[in-house]
N, C-alpha and C positions, 0 to 999 in steps of 0.2 A: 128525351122522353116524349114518348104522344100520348096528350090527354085532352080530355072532353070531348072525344068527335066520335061521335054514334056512329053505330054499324052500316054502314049503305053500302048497296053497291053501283058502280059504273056499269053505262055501257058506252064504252068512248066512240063506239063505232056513229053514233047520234049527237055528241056534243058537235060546237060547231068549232072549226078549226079557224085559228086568229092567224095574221099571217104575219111573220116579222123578216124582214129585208136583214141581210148579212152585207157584208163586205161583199163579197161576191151574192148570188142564188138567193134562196129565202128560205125558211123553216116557217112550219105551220105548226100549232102548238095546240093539242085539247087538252083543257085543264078542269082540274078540282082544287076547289080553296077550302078546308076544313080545319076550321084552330088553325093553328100556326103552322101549318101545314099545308105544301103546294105541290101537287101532284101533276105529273103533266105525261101523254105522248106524243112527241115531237119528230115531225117528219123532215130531215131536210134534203132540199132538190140537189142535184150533181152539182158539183162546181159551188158547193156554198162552204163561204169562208166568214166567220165571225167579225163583225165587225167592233170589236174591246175585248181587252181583257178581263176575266169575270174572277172576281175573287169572293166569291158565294160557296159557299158549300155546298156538293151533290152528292148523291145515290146514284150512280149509273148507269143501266143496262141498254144493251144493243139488241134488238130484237130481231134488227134485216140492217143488211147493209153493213158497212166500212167509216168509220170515223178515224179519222186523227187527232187525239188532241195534244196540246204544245202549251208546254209550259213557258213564262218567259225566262226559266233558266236557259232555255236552249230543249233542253230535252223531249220529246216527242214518243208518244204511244200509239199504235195503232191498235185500236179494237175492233173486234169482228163479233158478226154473231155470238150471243153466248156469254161475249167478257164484258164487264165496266170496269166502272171506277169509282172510288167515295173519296172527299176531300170533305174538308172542314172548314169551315167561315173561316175570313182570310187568316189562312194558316201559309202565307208567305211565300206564296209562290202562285197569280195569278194563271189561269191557261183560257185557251182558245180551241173553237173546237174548228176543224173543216172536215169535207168529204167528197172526194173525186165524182163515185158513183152514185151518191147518195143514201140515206142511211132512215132508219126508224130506230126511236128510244123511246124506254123508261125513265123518269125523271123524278127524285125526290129530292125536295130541299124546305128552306122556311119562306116561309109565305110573303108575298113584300109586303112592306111596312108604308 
């Protein structure tokens, strides 16, 4: 459930973009921290490969671009434009994300602690 966080709105096009280094590439992150709540659009360059496994919960839309993510069962999705993905706080199956050509997302999940 989302509570306490008054109505605002973004314009991410103005926040400032944080930069985080992958295993490979980097993704660049503009974020909102509201309640328990952590919102973000997250660009990452060609060739970026996660560097951990993330067992977090997300919300996940593809806005531009080609993601892979990989679970460590083995198993692997690719999402395009248009599709995500939602997971649950570690609900037992960490993944990793990468991306050939590079990609833009929507991002929701809980806020770090």
């Amino acid at each position: 459930m989302i509570e306490k966080i008054p109505f605002s709105v973004t314009d991410w096009a103005v926040l400032p973009a944080e930069e985080h280094r992958g295993e490979t590439g980097t993704s660049f992150w503009r974020t909102v921290r509201r309640g328990d709540v952590r919102v973000r659009v997250v660009e990452y360059s060609a060739g970026f490969r996660s560097d951990h496994w993330c067992a977090r919960g997300h919300v996940m839309l593809v806005l531009e671009g080609e993601l892979v993510i990989a679970l460590r069962d083995g198993r692997e999705f690719v999402l395009r434009s248009g599709m995500g993905f939602e997971a649950g706080d570690d609900e037992g199956n960490p993944h990793r994300v990468s991306s050939g050509a590079g990609a833009r997302v929507f991002l929701v999940d809980r806020r770090d602690t």
